[in-house]
PDB file of N, CA, C and O in Angstrom, chain B, residues numbered from 101:
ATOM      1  N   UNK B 101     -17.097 -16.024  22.126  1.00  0.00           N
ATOM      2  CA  UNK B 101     -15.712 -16.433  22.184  1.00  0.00           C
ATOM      3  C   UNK B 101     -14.931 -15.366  22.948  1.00  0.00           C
ATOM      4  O   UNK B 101     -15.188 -14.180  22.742  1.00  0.00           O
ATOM      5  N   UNK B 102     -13.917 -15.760  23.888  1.00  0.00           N
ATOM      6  CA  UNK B 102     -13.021 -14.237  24.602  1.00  0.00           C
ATOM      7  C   UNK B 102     -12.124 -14.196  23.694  1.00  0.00           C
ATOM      8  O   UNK B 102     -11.746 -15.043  22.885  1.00  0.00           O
ATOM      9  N   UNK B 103     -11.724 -12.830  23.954  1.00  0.00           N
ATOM     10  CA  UNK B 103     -10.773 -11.988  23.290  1.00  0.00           C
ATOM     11  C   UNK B 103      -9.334 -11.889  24.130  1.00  0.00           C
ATOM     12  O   UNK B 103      -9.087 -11.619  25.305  1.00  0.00           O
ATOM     13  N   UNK B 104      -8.686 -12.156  23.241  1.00  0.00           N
ATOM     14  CA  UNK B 104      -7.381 -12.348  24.149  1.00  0.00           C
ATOM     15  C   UNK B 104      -6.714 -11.003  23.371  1.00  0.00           C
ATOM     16  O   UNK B 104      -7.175 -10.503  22.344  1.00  0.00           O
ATOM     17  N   UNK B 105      -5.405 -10.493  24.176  1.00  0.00           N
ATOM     18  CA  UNK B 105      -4.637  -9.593  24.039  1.00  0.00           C
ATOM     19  C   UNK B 105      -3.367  -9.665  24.042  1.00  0.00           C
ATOM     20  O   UNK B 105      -2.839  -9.742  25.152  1.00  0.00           O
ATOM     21  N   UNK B 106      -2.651  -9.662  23.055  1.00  0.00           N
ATOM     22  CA  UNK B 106      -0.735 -10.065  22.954  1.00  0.00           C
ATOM     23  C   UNK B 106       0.272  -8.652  23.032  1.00  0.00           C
ATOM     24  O   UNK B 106      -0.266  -7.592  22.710  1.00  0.00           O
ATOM     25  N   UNK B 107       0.810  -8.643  23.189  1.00  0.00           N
ATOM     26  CA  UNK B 107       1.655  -7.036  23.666  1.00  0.00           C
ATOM     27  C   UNK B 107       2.745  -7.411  22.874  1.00  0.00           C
ATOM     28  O   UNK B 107       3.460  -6.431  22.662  1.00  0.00           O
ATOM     29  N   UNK B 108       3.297  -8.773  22.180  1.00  0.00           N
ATOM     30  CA  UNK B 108       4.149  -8.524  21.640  1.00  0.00           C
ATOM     31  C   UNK B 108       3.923  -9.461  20.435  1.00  0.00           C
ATOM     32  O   UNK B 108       2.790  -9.941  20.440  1.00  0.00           O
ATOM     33  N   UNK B 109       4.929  -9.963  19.103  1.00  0.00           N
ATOM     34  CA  UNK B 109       4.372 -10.950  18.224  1.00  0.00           C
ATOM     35  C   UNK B 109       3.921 -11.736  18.362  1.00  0.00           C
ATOM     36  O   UNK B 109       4.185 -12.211  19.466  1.00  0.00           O
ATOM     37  N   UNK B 110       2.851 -12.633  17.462  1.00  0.00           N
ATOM     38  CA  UNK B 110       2.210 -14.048  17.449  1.00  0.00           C
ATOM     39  C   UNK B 110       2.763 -14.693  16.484  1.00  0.00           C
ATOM     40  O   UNK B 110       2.834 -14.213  15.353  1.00  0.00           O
ATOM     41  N   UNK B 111       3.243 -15.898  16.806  1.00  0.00           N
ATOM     42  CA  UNK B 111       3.689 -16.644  15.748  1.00  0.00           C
ATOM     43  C   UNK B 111       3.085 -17.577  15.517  1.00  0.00           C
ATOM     44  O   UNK B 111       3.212 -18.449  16.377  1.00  0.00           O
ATOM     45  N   UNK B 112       2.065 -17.963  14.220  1.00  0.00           N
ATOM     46  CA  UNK B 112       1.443 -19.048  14.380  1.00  0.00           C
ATOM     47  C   UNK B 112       2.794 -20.448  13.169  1.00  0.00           C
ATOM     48  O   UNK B 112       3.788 -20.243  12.473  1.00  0.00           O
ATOM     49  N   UNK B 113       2.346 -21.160  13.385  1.00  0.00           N
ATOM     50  CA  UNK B 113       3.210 -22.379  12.062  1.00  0.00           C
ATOM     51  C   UNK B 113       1.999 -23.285  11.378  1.00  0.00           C
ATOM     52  O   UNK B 113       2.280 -24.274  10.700  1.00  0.00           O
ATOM     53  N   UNK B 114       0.369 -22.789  11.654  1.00  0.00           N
ATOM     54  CA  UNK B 114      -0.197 -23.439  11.105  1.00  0.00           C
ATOM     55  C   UNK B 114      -1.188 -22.202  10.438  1.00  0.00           C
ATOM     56  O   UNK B 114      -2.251 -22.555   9.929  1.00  0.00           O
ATOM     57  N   UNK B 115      -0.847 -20.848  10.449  1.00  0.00           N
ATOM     58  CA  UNK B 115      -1.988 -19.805   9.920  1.00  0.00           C
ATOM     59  C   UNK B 115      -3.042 -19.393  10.908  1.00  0.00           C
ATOM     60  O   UNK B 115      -2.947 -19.728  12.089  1.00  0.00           O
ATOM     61  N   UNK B 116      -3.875 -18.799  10.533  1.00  0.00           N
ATOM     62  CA  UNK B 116      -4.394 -18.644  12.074  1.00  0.00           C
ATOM     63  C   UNK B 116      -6.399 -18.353  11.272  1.00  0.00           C
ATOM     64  O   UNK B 116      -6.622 -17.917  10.143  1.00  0.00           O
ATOM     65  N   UNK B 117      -6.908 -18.549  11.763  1.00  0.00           N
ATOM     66  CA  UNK B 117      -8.749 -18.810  11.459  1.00  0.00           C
ATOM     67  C   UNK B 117      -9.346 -17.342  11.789  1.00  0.00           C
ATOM     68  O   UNK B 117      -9.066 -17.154  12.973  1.00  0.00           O
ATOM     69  N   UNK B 118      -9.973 -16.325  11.336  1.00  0.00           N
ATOM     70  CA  UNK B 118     -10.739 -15.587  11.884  1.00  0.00           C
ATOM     71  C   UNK B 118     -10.657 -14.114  11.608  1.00  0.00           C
ATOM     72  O   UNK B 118      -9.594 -13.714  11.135  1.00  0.00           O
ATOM     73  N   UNK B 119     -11.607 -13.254  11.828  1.00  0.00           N
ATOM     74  CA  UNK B 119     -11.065 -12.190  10.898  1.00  0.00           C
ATOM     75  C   UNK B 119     -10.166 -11.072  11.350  1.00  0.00           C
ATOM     76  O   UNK B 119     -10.150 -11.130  12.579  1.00  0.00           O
ATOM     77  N   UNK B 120      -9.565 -10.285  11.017  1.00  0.00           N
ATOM     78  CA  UNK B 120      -8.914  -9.479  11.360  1.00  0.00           C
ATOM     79  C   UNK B 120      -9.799  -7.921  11.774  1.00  0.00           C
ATOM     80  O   UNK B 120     -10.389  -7.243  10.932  1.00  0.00           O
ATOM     81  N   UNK B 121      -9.740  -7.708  12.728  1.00  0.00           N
ATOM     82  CA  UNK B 121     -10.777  -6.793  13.437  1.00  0.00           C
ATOM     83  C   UNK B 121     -10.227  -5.524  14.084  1.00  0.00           C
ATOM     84  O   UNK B 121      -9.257  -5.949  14.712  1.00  0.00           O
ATOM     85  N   UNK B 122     -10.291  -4.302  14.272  1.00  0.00           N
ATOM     86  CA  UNK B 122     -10.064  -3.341  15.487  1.00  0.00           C
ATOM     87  C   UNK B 122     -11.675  -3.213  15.786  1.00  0.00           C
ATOM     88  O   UNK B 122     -12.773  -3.569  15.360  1.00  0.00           O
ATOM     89  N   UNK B 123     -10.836  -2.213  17.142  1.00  0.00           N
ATOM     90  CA  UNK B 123     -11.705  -1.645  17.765  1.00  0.00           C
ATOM     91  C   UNK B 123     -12.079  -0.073  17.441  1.00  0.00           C
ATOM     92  O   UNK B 123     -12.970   0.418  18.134  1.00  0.00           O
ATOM     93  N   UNK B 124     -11.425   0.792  16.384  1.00  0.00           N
ATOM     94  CA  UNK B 124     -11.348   2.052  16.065  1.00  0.00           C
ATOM     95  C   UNK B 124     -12.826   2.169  15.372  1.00  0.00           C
ATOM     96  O   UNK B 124     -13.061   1.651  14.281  1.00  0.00           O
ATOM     97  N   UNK B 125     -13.748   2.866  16.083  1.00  0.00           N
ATOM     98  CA  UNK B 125     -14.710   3.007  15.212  1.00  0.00           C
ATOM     99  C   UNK B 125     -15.904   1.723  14.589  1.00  0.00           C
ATOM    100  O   UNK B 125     -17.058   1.840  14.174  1.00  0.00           O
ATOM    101  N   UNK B 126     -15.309   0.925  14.702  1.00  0.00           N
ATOM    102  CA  UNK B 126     -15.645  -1.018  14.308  1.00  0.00           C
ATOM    103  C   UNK B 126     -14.830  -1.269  12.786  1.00  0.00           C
ATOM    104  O   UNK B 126     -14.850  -2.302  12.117  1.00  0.00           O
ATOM    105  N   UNK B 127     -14.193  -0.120  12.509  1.00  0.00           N
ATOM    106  CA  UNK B 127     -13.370  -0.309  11.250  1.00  0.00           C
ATOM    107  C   UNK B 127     -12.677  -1.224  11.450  1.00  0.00           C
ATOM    108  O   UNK B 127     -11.976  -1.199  12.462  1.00  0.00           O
ATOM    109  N   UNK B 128     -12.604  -2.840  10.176  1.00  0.00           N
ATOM    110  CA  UNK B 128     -11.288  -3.815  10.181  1.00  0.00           C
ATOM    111  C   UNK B 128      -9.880  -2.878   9.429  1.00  0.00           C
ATOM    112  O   UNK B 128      -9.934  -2.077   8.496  1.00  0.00           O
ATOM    113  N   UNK B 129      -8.925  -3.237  10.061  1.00  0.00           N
ATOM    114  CA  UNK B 129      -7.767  -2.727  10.132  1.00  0.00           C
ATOM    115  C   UNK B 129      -6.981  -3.440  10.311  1.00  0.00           C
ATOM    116  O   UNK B 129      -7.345  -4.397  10.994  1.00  0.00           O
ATOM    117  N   UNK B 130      -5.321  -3.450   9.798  1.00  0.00           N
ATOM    118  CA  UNK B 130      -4.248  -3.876  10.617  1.00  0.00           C
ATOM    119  C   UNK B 130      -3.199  -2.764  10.855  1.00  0.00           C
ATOM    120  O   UNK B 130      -2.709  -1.941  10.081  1.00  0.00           O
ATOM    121  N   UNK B 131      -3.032  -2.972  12.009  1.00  0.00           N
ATOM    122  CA  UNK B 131      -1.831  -1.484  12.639  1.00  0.00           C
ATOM    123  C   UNK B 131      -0.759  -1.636  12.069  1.00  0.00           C
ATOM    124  O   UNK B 131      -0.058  -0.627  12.139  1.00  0.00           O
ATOM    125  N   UNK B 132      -0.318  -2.467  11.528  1.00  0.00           N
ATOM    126  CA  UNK B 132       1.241  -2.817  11.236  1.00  0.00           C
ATOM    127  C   UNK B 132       0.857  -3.425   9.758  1.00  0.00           C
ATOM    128  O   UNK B 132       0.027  -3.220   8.871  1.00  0.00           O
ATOM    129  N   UNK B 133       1.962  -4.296  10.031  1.00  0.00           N
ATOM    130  CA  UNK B 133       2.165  -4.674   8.170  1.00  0.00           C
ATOM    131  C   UNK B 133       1.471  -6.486   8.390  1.00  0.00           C
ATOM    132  O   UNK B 133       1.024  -6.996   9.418  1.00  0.00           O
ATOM    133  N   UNK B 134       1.593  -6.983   7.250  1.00  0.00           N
ATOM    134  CA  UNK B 134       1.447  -8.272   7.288  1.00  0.00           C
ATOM    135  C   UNK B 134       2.399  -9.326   6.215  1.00  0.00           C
ATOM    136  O   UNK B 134       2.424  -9.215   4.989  1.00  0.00           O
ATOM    137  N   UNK B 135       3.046 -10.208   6.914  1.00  0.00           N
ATOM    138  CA  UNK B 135       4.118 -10.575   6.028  1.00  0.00           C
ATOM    139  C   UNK B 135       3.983 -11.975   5.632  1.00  0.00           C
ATOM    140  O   UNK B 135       3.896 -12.800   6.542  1.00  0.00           O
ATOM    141  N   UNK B 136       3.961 -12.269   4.743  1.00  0.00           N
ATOM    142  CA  UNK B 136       3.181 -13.537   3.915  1.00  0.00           C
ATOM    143  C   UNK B 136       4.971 -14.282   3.675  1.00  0.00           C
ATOM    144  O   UNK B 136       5.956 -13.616   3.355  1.00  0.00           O
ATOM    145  N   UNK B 137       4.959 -15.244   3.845  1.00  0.00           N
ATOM    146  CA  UNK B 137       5.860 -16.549   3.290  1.00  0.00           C
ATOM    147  C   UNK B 137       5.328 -16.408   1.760  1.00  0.00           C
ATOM    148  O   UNK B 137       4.129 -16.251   1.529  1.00  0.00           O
ATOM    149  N   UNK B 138       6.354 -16.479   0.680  1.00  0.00           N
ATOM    150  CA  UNK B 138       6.287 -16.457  -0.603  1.00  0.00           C
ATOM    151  C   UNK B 138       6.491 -17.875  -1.163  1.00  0.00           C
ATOM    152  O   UNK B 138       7.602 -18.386  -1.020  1.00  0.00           O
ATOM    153  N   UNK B 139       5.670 -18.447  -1.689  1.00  0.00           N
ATOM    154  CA  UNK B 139       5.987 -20.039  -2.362  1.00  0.00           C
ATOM    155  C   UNK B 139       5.331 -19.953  -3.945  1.00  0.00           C
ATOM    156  O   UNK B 139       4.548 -19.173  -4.488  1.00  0.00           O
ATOM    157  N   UNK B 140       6.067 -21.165  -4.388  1.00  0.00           N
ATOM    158  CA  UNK B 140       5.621 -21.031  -5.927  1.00  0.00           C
ATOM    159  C   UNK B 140       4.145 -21.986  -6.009  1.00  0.00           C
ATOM    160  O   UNK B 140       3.635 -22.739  -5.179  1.00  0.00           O
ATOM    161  N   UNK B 141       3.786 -21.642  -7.200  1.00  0.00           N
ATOM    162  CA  UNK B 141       2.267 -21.609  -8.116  1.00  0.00           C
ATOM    163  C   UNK B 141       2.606 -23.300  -7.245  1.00  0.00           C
ATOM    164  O   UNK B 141       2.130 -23.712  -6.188  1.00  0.00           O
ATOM    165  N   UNK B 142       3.485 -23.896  -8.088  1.00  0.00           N
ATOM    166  CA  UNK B 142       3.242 -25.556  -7.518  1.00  0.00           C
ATOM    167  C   UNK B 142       2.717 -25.776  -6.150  1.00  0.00           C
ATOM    168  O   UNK B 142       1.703 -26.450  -5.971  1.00  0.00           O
ATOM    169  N   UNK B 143       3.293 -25.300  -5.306  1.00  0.00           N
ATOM    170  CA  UNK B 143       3.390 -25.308  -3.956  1.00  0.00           C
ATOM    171  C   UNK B 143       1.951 -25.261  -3.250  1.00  0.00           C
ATOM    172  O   UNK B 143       1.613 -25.786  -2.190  1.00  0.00           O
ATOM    173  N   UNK B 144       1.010 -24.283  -4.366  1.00  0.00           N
ATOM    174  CA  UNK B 144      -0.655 -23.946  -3.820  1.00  0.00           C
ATOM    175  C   UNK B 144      -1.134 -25.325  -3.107  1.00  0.00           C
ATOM    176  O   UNK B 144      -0.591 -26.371  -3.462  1.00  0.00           O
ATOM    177  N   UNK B 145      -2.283 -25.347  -1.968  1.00  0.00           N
ATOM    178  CA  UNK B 145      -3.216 -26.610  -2.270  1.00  0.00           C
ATOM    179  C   UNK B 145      -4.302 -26.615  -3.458  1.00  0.00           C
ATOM    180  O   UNK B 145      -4.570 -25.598  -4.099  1.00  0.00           O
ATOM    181  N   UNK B 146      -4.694 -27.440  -3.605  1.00  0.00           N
ATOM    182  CA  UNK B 146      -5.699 -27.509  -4.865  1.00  0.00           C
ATOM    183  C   UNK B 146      -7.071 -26.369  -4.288  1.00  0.00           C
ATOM    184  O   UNK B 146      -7.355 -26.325  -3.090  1.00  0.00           O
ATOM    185  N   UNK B 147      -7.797 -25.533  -5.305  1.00  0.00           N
ATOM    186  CA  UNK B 147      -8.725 -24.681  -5.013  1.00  0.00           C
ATOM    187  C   UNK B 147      -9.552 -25.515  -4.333  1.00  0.00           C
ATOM    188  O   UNK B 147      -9.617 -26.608  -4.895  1.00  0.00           O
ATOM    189  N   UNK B 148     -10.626 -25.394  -2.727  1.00  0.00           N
ATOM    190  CA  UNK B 148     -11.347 -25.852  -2.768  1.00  0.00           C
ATOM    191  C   UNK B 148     -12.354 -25.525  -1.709  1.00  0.00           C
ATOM    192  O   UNK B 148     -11.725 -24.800  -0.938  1.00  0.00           O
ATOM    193  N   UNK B 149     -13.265 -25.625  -1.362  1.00  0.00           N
ATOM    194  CA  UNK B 149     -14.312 -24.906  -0.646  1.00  0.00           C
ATOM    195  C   UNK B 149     -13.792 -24.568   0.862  1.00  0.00           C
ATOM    196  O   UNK B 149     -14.122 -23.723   1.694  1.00  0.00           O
ATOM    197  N   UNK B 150     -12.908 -25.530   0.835  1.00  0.00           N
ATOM    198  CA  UNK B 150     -12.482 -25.233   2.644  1.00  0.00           C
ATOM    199  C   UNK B 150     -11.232 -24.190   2.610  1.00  0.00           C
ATOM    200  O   UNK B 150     -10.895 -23.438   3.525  1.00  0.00           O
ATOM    201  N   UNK B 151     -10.609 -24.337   1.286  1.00  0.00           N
ATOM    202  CA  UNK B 151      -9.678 -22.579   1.344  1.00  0.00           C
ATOM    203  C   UNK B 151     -10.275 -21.466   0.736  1.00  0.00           C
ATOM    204  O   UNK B 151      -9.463 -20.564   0.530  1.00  0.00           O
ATOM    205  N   UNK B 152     -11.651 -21.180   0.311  1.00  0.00           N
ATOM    206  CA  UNK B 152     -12.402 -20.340  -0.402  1.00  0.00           C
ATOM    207  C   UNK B 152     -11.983 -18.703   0.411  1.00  0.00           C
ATOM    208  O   UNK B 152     -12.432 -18.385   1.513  1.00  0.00           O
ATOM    209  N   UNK B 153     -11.122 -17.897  -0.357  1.00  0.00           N
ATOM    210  CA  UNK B 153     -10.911 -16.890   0.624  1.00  0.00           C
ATOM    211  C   UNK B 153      -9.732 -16.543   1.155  1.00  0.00           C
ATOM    212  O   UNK B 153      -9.368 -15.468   1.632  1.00  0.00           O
ATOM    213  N   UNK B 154      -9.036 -17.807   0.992  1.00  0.00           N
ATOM    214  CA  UNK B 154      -7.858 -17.618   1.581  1.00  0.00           C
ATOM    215  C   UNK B 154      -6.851 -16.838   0.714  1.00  0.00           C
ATOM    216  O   UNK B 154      -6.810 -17.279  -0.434  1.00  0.00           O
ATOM    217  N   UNK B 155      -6.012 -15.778   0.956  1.00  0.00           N
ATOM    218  CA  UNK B 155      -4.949 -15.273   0.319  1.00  0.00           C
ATOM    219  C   UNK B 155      -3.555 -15.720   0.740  1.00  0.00           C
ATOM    220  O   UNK B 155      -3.295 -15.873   1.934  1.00  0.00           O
ATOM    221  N   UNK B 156      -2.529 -15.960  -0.347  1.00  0.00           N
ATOM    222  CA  UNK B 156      -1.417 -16.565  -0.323  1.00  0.00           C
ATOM    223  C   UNK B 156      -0.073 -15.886  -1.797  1.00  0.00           C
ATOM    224  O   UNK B 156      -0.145 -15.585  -2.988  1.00  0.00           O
ATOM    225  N   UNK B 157       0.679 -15.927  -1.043  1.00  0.00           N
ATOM    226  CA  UNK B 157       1.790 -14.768  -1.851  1.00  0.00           C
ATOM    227  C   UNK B 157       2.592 -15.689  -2.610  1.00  0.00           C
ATOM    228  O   UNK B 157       3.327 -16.406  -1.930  1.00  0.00           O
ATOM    229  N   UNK B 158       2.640 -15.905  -4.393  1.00  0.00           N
ATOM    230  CA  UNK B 158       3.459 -16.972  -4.900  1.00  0.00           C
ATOM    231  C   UNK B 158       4.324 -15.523  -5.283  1.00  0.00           C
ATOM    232  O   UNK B 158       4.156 -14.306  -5.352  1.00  0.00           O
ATOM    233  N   UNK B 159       5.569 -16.783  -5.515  1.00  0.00           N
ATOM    234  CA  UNK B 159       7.362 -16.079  -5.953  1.00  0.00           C
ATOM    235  C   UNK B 159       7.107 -15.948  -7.114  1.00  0.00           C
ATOM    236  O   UNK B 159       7.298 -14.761  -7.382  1.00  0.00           O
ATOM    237  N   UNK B 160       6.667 -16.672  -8.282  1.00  0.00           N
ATOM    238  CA  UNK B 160       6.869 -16.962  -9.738  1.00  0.00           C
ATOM    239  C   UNK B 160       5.427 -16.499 -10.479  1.00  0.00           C
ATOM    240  O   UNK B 160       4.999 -16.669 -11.621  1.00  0.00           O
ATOM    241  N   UNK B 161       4.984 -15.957  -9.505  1.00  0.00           N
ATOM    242  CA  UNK B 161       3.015 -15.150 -10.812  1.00  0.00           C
ATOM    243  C   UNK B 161       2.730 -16.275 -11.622  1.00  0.00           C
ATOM    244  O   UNK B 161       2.393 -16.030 -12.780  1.00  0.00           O
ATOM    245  N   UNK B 162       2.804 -17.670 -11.195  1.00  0.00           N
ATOM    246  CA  UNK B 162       1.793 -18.377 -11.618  1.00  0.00           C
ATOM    247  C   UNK B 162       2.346 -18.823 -12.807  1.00  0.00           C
ATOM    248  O   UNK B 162       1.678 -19.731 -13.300  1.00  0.00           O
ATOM    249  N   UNK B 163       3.518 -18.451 -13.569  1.00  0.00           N
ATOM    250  CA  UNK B 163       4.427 -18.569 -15.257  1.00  0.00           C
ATOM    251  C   UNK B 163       5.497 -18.861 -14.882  1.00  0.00           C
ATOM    252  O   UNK B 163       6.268 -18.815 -15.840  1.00  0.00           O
ATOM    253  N   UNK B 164       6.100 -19.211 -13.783  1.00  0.00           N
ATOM    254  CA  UNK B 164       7.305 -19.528 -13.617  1.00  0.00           C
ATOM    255  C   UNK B 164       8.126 -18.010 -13.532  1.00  0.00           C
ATOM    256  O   UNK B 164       9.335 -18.208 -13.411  1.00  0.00           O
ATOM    257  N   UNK B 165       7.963 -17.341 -13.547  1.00  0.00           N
ATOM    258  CA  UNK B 165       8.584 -16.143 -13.577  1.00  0.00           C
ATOM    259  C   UNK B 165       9.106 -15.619 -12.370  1.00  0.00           C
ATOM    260  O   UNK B 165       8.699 -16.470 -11.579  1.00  0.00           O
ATOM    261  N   UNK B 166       9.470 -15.140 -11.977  1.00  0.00           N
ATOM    262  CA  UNK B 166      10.598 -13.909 -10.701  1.00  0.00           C
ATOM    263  C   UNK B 166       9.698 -12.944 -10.044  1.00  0.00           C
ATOM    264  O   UNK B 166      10.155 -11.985  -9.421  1.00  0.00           O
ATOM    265  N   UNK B 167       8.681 -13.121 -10.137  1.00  0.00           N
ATOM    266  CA  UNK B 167       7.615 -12.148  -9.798  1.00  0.00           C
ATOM    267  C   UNK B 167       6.498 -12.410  -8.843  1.00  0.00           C
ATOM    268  O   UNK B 167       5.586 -13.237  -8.823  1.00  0.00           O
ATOM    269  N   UNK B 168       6.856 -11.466  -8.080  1.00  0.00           N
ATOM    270  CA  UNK B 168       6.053 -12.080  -6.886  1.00  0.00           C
ATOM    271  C   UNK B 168       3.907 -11.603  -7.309  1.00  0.00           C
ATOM    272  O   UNK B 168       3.725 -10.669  -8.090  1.00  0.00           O
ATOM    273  N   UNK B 169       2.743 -12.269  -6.767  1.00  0.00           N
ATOM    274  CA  UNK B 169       1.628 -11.836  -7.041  1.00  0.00           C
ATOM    275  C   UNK B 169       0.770 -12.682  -5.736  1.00  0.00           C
ATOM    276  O   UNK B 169       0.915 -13.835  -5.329  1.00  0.00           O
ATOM    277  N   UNK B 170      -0.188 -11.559  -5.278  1.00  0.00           N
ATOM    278  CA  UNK B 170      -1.413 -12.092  -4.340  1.00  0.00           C
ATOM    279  C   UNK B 170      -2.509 -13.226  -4.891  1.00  0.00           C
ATOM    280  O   UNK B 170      -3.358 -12.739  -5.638  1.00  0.00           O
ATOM    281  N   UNK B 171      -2.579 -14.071  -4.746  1.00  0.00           N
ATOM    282  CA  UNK B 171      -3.346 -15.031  -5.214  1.00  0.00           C
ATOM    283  C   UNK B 171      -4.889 -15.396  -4.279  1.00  0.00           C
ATOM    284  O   UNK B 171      -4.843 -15.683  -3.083  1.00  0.00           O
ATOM    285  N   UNK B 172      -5.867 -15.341  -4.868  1.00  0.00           N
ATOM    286  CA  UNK B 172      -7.204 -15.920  -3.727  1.00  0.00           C
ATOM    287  C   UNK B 172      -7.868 -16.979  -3.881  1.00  0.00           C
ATOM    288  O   UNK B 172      -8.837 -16.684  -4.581  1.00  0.00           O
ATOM    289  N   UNK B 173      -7.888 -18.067  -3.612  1.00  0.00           N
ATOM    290  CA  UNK B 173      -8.597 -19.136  -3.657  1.00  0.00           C
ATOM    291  C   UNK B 173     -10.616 -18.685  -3.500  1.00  0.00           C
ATOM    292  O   UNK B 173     -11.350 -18.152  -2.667  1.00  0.00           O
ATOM    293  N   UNK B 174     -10.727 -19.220  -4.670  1.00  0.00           N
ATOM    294  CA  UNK B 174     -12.393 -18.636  -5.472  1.00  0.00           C
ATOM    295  C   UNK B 174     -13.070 -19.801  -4.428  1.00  0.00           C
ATOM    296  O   UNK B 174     -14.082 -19.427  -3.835  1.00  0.00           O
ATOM    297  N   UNK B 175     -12.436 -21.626  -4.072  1.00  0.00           N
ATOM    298  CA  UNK B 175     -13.320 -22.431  -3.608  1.00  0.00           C
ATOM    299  C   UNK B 175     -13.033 -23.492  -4.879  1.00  0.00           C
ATOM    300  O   UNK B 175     -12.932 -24.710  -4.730  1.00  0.00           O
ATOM    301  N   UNK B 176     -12.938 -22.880  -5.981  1.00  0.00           N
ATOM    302  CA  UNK B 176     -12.758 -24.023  -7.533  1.00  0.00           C
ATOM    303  C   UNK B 176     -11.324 -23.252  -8.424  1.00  0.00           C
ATOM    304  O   UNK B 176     -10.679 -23.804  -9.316  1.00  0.00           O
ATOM    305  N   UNK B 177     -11.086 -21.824  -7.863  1.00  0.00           N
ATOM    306  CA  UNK B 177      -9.869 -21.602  -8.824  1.00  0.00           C
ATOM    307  C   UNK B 177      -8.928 -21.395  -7.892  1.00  0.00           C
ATOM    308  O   UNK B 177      -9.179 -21.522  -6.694  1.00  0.00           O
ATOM    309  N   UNK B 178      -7.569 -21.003  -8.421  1.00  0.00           N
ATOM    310  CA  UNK B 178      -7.147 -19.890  -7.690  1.00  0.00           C
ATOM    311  C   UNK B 178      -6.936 -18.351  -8.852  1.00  0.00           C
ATOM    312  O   UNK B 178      -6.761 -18.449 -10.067  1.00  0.00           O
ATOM    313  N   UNK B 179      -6.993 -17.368  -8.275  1.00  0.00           N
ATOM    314  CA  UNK B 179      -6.705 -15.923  -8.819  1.00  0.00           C
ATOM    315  C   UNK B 179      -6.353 -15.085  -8.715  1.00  0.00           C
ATOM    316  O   UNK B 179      -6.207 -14.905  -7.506  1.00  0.00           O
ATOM    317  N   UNK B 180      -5.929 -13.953  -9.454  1.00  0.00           N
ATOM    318  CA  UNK B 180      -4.914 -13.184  -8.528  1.00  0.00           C
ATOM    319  C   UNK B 180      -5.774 -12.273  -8.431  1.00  0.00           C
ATOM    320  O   UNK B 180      -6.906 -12.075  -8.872  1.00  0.00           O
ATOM    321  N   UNK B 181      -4.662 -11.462  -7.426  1.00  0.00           N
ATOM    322  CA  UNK B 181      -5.770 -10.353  -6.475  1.00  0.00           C
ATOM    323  C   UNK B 181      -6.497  -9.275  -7.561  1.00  0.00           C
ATOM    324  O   UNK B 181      -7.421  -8.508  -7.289  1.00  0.00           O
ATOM    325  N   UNK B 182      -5.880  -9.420  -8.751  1.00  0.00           N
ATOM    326  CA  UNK B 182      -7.209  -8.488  -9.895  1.00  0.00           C
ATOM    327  C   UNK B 182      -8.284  -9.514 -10.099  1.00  0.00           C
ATOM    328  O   UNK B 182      -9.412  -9.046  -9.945  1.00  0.00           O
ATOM    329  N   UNK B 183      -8.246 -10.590 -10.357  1.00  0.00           N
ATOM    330  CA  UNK B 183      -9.462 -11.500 -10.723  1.00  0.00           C
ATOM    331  C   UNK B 183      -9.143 -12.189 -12.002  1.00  0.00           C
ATOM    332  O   UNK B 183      -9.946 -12.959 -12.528  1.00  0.00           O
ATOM    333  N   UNK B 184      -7.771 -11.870 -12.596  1.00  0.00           N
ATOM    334  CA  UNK B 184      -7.613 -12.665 -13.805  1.00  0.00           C
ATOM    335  C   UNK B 184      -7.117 -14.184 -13.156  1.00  0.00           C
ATOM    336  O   UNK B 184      -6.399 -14.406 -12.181  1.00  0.00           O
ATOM    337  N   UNK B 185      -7.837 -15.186 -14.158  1.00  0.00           N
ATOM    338  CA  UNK B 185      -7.135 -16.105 -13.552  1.00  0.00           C
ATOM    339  C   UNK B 185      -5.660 -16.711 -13.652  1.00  0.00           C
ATOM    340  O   UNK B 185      -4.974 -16.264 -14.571  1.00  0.00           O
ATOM    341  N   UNK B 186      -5.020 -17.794 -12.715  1.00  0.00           N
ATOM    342  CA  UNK B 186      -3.403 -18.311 -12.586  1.00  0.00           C
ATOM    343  C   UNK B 186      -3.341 -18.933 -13.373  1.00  0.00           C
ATOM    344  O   UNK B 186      -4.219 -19.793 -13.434  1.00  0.00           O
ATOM    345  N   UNK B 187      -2.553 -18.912 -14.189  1.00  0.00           N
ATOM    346  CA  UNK B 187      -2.161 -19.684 -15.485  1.00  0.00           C
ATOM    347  C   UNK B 187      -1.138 -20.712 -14.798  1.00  0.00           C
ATOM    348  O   UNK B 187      -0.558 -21.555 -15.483  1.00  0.00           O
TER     349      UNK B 187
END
């Protein structure tokens, strides 16, 4: 596959496929920050083999609450980034 090169932001509106890579050493890295859209527990798609992996930032930690938490789709759950599961 070629490697393309952007000099300034990428904006995707559909997420984007593939892993996040440098070239330092072959260490994965990101130089900058990464900024996730925050939505609530409802909002998830259902766990399932084709989002297995995917990370996604809810507003409410899964209780309705004010609190934001990293969530990972297992393929059958979702969980948060410790491994307890979303209530």
């Amino acid at each position: 596959m070629a490697s393309t090169t952007f000099s300034g932001p990428v904006t995707s509106t559909n997420g984007f496929i593939g892993d996040v890579t440098g070239s330092v050493t072959g260490a994965v890295y990101v130089a900058d920050f990464i900024k996730m859209t925050a939505i609530a527990t409802s909002a998830l798609p259902a766990a399932a083999a084709a989002n297995a992996g995917q990370v996604r930032l809810i507003n409410d930690n899964g209780a309705g609450d004010d609190e934001y938490c990293l969530v990972i789709s297992t393929g059958s759950a979702w969980v948060t980034a410790v491994g307890a599961a979303l209530s």
